[in-house]
C-alpha positions as CSV (number, residue, x, y, z in Angstrom):
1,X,0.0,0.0,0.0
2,X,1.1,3.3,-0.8
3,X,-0.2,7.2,-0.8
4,X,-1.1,9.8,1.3
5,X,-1.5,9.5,5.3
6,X,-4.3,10.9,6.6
7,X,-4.4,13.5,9.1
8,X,-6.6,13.4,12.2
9,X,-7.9,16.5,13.0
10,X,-11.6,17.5,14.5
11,X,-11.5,20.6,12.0
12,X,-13.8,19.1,9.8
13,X,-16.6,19.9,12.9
14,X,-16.2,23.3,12.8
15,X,-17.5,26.5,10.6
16,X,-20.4,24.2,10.3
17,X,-23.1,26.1,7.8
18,X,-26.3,25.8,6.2
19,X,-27.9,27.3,3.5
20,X,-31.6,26.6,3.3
21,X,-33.7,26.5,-0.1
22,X,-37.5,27.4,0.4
23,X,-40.0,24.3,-0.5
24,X,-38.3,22.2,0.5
25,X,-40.8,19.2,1.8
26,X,-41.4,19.0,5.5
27,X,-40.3,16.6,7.2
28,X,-40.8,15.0,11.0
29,X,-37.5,15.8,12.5
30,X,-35.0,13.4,13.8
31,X,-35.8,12.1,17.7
32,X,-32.7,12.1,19.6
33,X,-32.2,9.5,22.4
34,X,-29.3,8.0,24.5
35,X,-28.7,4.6,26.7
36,X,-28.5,4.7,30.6
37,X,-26.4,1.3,30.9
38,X,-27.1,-0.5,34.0
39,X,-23.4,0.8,35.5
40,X,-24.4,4.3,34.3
41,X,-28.0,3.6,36.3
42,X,-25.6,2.6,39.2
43,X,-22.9,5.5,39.2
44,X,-24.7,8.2,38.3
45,X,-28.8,8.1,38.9
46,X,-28.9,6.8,42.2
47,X,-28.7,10.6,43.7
48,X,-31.3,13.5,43.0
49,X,-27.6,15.9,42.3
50,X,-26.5,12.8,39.5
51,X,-30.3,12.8,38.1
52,X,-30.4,16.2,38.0
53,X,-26.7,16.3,35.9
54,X,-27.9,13.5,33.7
55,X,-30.9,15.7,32.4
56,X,-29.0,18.5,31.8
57,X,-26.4,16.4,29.5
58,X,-30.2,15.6,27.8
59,X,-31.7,18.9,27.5
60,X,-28.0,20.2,25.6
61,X,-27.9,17.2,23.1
62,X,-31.4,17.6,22.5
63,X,-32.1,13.9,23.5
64,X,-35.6,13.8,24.2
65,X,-36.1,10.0,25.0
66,X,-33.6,7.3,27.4
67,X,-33.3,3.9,27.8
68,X,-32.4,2.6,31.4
69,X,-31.0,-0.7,31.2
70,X,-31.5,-3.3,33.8
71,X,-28.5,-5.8,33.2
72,X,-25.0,-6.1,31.3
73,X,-21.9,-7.7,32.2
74,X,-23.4,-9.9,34.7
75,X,-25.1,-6.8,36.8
76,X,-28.4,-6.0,37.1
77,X,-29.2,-2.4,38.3
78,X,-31.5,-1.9,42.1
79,X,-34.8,-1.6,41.3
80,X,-35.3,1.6,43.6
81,X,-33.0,3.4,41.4
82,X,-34.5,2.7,38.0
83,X,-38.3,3.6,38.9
84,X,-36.8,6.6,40.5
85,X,-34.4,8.0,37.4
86,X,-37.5,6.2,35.3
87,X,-40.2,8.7,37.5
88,X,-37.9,11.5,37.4
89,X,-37.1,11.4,33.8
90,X,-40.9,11.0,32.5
91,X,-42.0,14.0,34.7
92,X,-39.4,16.2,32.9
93,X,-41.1,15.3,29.3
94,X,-38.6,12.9,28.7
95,X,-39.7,9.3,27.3
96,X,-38.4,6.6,29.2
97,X,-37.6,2.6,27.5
98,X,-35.5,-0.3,29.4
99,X,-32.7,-2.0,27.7
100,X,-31.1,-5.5,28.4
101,X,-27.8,-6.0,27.4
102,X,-27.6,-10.3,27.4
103,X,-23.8,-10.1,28.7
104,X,-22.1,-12.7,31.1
105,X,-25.5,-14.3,31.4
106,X,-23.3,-17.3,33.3
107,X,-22.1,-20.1,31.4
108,X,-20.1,-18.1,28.2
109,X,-19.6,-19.0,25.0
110,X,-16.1,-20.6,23.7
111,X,-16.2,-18.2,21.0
112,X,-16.7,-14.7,22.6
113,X,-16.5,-14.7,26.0
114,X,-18.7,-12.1,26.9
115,X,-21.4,-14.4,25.3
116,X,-24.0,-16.9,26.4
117,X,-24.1,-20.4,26.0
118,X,-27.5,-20.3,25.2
119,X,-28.1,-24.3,25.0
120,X,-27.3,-24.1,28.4
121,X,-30.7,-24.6,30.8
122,X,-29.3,-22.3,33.7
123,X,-28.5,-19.4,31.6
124,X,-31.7,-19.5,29.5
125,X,-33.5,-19.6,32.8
126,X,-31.8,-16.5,34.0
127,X,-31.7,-14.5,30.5
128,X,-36.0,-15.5,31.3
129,X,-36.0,-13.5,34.8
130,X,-34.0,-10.7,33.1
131,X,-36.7,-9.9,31.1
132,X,-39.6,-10.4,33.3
133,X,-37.8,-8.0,35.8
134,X,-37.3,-5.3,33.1
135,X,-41.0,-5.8,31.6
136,X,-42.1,-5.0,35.2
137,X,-40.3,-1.7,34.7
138,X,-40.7,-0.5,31.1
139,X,-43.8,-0.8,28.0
140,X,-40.3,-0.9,25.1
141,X,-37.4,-2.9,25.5
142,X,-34.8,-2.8,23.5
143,X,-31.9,-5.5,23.3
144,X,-28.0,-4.2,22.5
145,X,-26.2,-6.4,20.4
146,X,-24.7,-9.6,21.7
147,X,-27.6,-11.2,21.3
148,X,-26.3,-13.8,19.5
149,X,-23.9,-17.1,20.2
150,X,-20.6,-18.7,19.1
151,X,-20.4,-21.3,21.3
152,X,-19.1,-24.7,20.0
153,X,-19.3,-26.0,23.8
154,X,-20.1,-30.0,24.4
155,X,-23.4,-29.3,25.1
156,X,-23.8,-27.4,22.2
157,X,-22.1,-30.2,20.1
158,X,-24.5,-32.2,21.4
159,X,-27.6,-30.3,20.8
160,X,-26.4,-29.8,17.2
161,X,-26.7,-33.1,16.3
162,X,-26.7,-33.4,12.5
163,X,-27.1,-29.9,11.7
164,X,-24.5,-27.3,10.8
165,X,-23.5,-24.9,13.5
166,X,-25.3,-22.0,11.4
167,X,-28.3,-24.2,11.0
168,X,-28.2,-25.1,14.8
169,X,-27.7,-21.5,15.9
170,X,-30.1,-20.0,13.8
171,X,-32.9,-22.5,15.1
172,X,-31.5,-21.9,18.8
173,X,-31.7,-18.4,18.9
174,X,-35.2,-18.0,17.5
175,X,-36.1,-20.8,19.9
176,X,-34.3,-18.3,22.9
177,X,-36.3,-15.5,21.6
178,X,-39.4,-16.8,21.3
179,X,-39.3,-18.9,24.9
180,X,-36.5,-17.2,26.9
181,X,-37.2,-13.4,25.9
182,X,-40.8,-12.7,24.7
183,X,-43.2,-14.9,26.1
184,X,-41.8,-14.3,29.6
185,X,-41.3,-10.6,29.0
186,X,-45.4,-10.5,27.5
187,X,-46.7,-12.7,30.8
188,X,-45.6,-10.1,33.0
189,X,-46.3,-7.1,30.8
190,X,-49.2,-8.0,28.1
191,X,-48.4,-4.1,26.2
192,X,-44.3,-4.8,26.5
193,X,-42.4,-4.1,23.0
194,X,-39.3,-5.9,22.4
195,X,-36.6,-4.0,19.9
196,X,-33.7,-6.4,18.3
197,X,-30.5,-4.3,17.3
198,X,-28.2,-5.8,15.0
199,X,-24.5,-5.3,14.8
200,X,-22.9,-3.3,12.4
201,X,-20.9,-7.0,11.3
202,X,-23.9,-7.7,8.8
203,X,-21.6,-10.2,7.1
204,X,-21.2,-12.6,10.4
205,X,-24.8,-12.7,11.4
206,X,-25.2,-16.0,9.7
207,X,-22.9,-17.9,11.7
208,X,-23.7,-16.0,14.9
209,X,-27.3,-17.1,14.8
210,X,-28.8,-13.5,13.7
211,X,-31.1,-14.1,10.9
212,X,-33.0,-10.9,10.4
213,X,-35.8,-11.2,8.4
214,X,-37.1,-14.2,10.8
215,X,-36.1,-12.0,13.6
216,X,-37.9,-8.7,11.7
217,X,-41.2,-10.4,12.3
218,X,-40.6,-12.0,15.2
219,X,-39.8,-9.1,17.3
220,X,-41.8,-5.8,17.5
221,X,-38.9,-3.6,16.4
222,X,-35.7,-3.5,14.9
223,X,-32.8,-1.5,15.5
224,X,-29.9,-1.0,13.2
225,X,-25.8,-0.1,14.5
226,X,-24.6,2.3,12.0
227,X,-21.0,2.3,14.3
228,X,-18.0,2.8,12.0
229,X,-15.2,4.0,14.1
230,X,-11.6,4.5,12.5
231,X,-11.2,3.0,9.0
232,X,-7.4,3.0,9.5
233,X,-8.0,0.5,12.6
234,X,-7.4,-2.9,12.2
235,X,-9.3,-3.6,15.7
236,X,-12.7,-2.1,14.5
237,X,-12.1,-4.3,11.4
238,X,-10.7,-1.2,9.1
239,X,-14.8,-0.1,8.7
240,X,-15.9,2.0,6.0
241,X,-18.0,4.8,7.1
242,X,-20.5,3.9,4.1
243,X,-21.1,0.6,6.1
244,X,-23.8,3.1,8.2
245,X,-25.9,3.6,5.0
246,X,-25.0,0.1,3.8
247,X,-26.5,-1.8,6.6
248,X,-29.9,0.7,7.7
249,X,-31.0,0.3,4.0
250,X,-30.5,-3.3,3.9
251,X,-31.9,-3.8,7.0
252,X,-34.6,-1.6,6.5
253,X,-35.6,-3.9,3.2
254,X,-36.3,-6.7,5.4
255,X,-38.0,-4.7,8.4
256,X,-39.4,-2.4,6.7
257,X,-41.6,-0.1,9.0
258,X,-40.6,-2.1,11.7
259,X,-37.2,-0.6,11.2
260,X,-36.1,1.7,14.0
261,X,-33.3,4.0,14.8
262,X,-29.4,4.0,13.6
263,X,-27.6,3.0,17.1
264,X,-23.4,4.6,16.9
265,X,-20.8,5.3,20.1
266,X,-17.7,7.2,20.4
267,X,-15.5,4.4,20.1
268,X,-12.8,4.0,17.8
269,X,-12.9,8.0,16.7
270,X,-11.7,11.3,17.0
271,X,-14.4,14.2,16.9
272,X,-14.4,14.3,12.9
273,X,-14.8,10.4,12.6
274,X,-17.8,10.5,15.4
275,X,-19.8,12.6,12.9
276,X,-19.0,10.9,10.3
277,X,-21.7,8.7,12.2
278,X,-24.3,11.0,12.9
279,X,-24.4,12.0,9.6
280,X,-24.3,8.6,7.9
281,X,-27.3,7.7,10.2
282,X,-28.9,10.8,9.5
283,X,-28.5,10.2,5.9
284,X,-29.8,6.7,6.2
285,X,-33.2,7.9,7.2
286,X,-32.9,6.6,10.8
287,X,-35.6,8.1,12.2
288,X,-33.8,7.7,15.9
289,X,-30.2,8.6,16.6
290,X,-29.3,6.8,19.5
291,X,-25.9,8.1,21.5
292,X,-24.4,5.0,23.1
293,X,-23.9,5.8,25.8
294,X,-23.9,8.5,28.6
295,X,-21.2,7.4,30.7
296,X,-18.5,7.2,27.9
297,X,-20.3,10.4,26.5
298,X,-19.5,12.5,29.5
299,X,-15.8,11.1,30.0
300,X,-13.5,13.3,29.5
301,X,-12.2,10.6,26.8
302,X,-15.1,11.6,24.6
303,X,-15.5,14.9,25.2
304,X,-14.2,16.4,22.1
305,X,-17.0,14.3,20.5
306,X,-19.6,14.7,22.3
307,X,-19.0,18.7,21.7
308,X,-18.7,17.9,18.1
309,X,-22.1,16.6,18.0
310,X,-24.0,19.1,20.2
311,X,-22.6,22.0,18.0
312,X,-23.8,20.4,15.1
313,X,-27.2,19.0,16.5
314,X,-29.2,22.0,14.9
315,X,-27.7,21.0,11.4
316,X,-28.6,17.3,11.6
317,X,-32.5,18.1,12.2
318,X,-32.5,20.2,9.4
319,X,-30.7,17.4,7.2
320,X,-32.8,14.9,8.2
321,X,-35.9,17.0,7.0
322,X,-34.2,16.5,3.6
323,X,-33.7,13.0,3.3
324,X,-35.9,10.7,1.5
325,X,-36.2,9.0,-1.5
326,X,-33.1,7.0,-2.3
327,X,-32.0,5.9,-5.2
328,X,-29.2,3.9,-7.0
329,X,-27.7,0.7,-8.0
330,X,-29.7,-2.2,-6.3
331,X,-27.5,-3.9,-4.4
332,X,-28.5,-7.7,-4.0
333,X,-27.2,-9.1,-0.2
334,X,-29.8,-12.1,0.3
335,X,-30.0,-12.8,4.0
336,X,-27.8,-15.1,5.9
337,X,-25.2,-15.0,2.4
338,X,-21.7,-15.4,3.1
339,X,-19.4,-13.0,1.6
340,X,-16.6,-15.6,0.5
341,X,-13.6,-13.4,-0.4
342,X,-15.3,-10.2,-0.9
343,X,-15.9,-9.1,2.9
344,X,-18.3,-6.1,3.3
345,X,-17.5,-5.3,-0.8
346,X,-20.5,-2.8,-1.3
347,X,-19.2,-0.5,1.6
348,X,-16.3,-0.3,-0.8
349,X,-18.2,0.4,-3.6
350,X,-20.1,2.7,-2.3
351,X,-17.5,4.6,-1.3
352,X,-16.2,4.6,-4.7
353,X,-19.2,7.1,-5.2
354,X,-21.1,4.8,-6.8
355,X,-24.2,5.1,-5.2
356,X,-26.3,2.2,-3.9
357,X,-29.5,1.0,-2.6
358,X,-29.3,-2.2,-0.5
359,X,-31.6,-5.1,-1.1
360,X,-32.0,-8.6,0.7
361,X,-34.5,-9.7,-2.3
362,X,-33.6,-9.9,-5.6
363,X,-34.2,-6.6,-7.6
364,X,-36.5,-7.8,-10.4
365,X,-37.8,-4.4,-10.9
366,X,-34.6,-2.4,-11.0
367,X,-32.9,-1.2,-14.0
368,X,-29.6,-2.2,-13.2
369,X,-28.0,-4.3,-9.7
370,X,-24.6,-5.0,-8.6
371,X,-24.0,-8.3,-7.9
372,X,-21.3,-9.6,-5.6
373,X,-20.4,-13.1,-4.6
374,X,-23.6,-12.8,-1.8
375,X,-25.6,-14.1,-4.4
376,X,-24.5,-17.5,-4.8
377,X,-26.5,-17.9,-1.3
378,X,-29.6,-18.0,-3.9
379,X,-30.5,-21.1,-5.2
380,X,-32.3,-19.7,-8.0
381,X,-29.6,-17.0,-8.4
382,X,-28.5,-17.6,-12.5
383,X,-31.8,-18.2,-13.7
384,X,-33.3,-14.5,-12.4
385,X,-30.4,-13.3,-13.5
386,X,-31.1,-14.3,-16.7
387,X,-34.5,-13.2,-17.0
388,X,-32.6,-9.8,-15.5
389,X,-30.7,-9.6,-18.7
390,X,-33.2,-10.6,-21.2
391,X,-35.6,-7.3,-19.9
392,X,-32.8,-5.5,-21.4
393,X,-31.0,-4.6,-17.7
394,X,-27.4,-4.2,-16.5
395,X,-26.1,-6.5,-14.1
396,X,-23.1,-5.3,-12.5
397,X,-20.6,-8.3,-11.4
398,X,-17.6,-8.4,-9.0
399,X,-14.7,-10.1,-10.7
400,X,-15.2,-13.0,-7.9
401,X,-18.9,-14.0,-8.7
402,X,-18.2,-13.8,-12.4
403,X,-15.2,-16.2,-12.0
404,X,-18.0,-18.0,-10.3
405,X,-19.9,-17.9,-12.6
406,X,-17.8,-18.9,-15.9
407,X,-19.5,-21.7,-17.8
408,X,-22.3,-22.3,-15.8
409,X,-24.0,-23.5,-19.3
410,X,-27.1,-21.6,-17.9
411,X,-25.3,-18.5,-19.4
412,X,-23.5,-19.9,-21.9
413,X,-24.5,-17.4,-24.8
414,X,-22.8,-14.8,-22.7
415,X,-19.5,-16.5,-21.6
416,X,-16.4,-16.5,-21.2
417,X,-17.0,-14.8,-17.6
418,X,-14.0,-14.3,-16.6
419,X,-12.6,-10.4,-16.7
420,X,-9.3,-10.7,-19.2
421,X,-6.1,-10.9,-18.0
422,X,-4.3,-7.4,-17.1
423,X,-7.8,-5.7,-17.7
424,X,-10.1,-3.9,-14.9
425,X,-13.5,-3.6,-16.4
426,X,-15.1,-5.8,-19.0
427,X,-18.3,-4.9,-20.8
428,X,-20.4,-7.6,-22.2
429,X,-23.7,-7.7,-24.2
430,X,-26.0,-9.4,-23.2
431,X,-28.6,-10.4,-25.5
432,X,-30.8,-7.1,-24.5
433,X,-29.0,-6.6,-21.3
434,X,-25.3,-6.1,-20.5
435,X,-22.9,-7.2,-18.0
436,X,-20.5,-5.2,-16.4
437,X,-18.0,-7.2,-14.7
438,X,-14.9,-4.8,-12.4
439,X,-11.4,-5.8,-10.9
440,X,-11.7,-6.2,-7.3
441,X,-8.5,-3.6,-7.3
442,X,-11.3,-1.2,-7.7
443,X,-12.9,-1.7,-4.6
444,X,-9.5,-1.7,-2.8
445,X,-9.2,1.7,-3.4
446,X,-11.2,2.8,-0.6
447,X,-9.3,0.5,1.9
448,X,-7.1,2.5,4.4
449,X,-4.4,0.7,6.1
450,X,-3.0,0.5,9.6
451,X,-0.5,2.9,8.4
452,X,-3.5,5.7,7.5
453,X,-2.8,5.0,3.8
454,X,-4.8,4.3,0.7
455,X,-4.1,2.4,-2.5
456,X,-1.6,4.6,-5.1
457,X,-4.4,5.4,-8.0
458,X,-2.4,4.5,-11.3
459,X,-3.6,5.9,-15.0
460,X,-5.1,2.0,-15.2
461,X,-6.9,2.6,-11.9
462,X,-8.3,5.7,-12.9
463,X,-9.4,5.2,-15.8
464,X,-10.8,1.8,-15.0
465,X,-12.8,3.4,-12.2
466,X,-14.3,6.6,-14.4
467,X,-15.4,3.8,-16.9
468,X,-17.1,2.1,-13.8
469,X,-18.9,5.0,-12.8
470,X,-20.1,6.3,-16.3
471,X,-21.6,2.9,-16.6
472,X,-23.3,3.4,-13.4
473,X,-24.1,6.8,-14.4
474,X,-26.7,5.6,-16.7
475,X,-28.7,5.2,-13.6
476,X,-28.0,7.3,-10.9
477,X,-26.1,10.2,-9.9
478,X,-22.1,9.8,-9.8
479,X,-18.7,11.9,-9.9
480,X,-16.9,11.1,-12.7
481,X,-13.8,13.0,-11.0
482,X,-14.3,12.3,-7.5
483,X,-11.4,10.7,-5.3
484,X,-12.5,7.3,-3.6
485,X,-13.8,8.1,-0.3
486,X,-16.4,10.7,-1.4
487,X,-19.8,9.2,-1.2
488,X,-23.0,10.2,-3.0
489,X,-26.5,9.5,-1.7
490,X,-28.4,10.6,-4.7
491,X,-32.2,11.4,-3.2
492,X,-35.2,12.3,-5.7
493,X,-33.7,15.3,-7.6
494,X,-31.1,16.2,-4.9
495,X,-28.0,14.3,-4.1
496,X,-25.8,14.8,-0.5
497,X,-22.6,14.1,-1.1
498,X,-20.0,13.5,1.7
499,X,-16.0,13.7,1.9
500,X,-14.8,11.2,4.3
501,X,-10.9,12.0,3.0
502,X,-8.6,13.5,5.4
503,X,-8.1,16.1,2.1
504,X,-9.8,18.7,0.9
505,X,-11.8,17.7,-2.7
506,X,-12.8,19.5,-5.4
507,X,-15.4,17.5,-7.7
508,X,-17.9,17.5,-9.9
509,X,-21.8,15.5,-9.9
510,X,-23.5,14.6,-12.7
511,X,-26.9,14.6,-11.2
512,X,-30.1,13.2,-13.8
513,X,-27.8,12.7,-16.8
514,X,-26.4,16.6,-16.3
515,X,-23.6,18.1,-15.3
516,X,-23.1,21.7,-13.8
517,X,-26.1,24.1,-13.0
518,X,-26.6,23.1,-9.3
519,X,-28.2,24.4,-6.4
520,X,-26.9,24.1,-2.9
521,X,-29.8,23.3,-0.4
522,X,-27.4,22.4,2.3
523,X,-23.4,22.3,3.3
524,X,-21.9,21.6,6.4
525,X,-18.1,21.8,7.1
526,X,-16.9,24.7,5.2
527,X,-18.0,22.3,2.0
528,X,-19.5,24.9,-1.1
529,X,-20.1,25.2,-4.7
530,X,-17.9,27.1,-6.6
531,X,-18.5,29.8,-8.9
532,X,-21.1,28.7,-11.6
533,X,-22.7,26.3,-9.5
534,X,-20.2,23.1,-11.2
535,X,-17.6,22.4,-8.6
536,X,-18.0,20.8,-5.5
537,X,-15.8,22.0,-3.0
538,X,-15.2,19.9,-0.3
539,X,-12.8,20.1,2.7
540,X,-12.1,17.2,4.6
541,X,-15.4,15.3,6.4
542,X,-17.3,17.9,5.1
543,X,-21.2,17.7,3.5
544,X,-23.2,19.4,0.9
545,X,-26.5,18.4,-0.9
546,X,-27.8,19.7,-4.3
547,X,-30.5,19.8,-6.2
């Protein structure tokens, strides 16, 4: 790897501004809420002076709804002090949920330590009385996200029997929920709602036991983690902070209205990487922001981010007023589909600035998709895409599903599949249709490695990548000129488009087939168009939507 290193710097928070264009549709605006964990419930609410602090950290964020939680890490909070910071809460005009966090239930897991065994009688038994004792306290529950288990224990082994771990998991799990978290929550509190978050690791959940779209209708609610942290880190998994976008949308194609708010914490980040978060979520359409959580958010560890954020809270309602509408390449992930050797690929892509709009069904009606080696999880995968070609439609392929693919007879009339050697991009007709198939070296160029540096863009690279995005241009809005790292999230008309470079960027959006002639409706960061309303200029983690 070679190139630039980035800079940290929280610059890219300040000279925040806003530029407002009448009509624009009204909105709801954004409800803004924050997690109590059960040590924050200990440390800090037990006192009228700590409850009294605790609101005022609410009424400057403009959080306007908390969650208490009754149990993580093996403690559960005094009931005394949650109907008291519950009480005091609701009678400022504050909402007021539970939470359970399902760590160090008893027996762990072999995998994650901090994980049930969930075959395991005694700790089912107690995860049971952990919900009956928060549905005593709260009508909305939400669980955080280790609800899951990677245990490969004897009595696991056992259990499993025959099946697969994913296939024993999977069954295990919704058996937990349905036995061990609802009906026992329910018999003590008939109105309780239960709210599933999902990890930001969408491409694990299948051998973690998450399914989501059993899980979506099982449960009253979903919640989606929209954490991305430090790209550069190697601990967080080198996240790219398109993965927010990535994973809402997807999610909300299997939950649909069920589909809650965007859950992110300061881990992992500097102030300018935090609100990369917020406006990610925000951008996502999460109709919740949820700040996990106060007792990291009032550290003086986090400080610097939690400033970031209140300074820019004003901003982030007005965005979300604006956001609506997606629209770009479908992008097929079919739940529980492994990614094989193309890990999280469409957070890559779409921070290629090729815009996308996440799918868990296959996207019959769209124009054009992007297929990645996810698809192979179908069963019935080849033939729709085949019936996708013959409507005339462009299927874009990763180089690793068409290799795949090559001389599967059922699309012999379009093969060879395989991308020729020392090329980037192959374009192939398809009887109607047409098949785009791109170099995995393209999506590399958004990687960023432990050192803070990014792939060297060579003439090939370049001009493999402008070909990419003119063929998705056909579709959506793109930047033909863009660096990687600049997103767009084209939007009915308008298109945000985001920096998430440590560099200032200036670039250009061809928005409905045209270049030039835009309007700015909205900048934040010291981002503007320049003269004659053409180029985008963009300082580092800096926003601006046009229309």
């Amino acid at each position: 790897m070679s190139g630039k290193v980035w800079k940290r710097s929280v610059r890219a928070v300040c000279g925040l501004a806003i530029v407002l264009l009448l009509g624009v549709t009204a909105k709801a605006q954004v409800q803004w809420s924050t997690l109590f964990t059960a040590q924050d419930v200990r440390d800090d609410l037990g006192t009228a002076a700590g409850r009294q602090e605790a609101l005022g950290f609410c009424r400057r964020m403009g959080i306007s709804k908390v969650y208490l939680e009754t149990f993580r890490d093996g403690y559960q909070a005094d009931r005394t002090t949650l109907e008291q910071a519950r009480d005091y809460f609701r009678h400022t005009g504050l909402r007021v949920d539970g939470c359970v966090a399902t760590t160090d239930l008893g027996k762990p897991s072999t995998g994650w330590k901090i994980v049930a065994c969930y075959t395991n009688l005694q700790n089912r038994e107690h995860l049971a009385e952990i919900f009956k004792y928060t549905a005593s306290l709260f009508n909305e529950i939400i669980i955080d996200d280790f609800f899951f288990t990677d245990c490969e224990c004897s009595e696991c082994a056992a259990a499993k029997g025959s099946m697969s771990w994913e296939q024993y998991r999977r069954k295990l799990m919704l058996d937990v929920s349905r036995n061990d978290v609802l009906a026992p929550a329910r018999a003590v509190n008939p109105h309780v709602k239960i709210i599933i978050k999902f990890p930001q690791w969408y491409d694990n959940f299948q051998q973690r036991g998450y399914t989501p779209d059993e899980e979506a209708a099982l449960f009253d609610r979903i919640w989606v983690g929209t954490e991305t942290r430090d790209p550069s880190m190697a601990q967080w998994g080198h996240t790219q902070q398109y993965r927010g976008f990535f994973i809402y949308r997807w999610l909300h194609s299997i939950g649909g209205a069920k589909t809650g708010g965007g859950w992110f914490d300061p881990y992992g980040t500097d102030a300018a990487l935090y609100m990369d978060q917020a406006w990610t979520t925000v951008l996502a359409g999460a109709p919740e922001v949820f700040l996990f959580h106060y007792g990291a958010l009032t550290s003086p560890e986090f400080a610097a981010q939690a400033d970031a954020l209140e300074a820019a809270h004003q901003k982030l309602e007005t965005l979300s007023k604006m956001v609506g509408g997606w629209q770009g390449i479908a992008a097929y992930k079919p739940v529980s589909s492994r990614p094989y050797d193309e890990p999280y690929i469409f957070d890559e892509i779409g921070m290629l600035g090729i815009p996308l709009l996440p799918t868990a069904k296959f996207p019959t009606g769209a124009p054009s998709a992007m297929f990645a080696e996810y698809a192979l999880h179908d069963t019935n995968f080849v033939p729709e895409l085949v019936q996708f070609l013959k409507a005339g439609k462009t299927a874009f392929l990763t180089a690793g599903l068409a290799h795949r693919l090559n001389l599967d007879p059922r699309l012999a009339a379009y093969s060879p599949l395989e991308l020729p050697k020392g090329k980037l991009i192959e374009k192939i007709a398809a009887g109607p249709g047409k098949l785009v198939i791109f170099s995995d070296a393209l999506p590399k160029l958004a990687f960023v490695d432990s050192d803070n540096r990014v792939e060297q863009m060579t003439p090939e690279l370049r001009a493999a990548l402008v070909e990419l995005r003119r063929e998705a241009g056909n579709f959506t809005a793109v930047s033909l000129d863009a660096p990687p790292r600049v997103a767009i999230y084209p939007m009915k008309g308008r298109a945000a488009v985001m920096n998430y470079t440590e560099l200032p960027v200036a670039c250009h959006i061809e928005l409905g087939g045209m270049a030039g002639g835009r309007t700015q409706i909205f900048a934040e960061g010291g981002a503007h168009l320049g003269a004659g309303g053409e180029t985008l200029v963009m300082p580092p983690h800096s926003l601006i939507v046009v229309e």
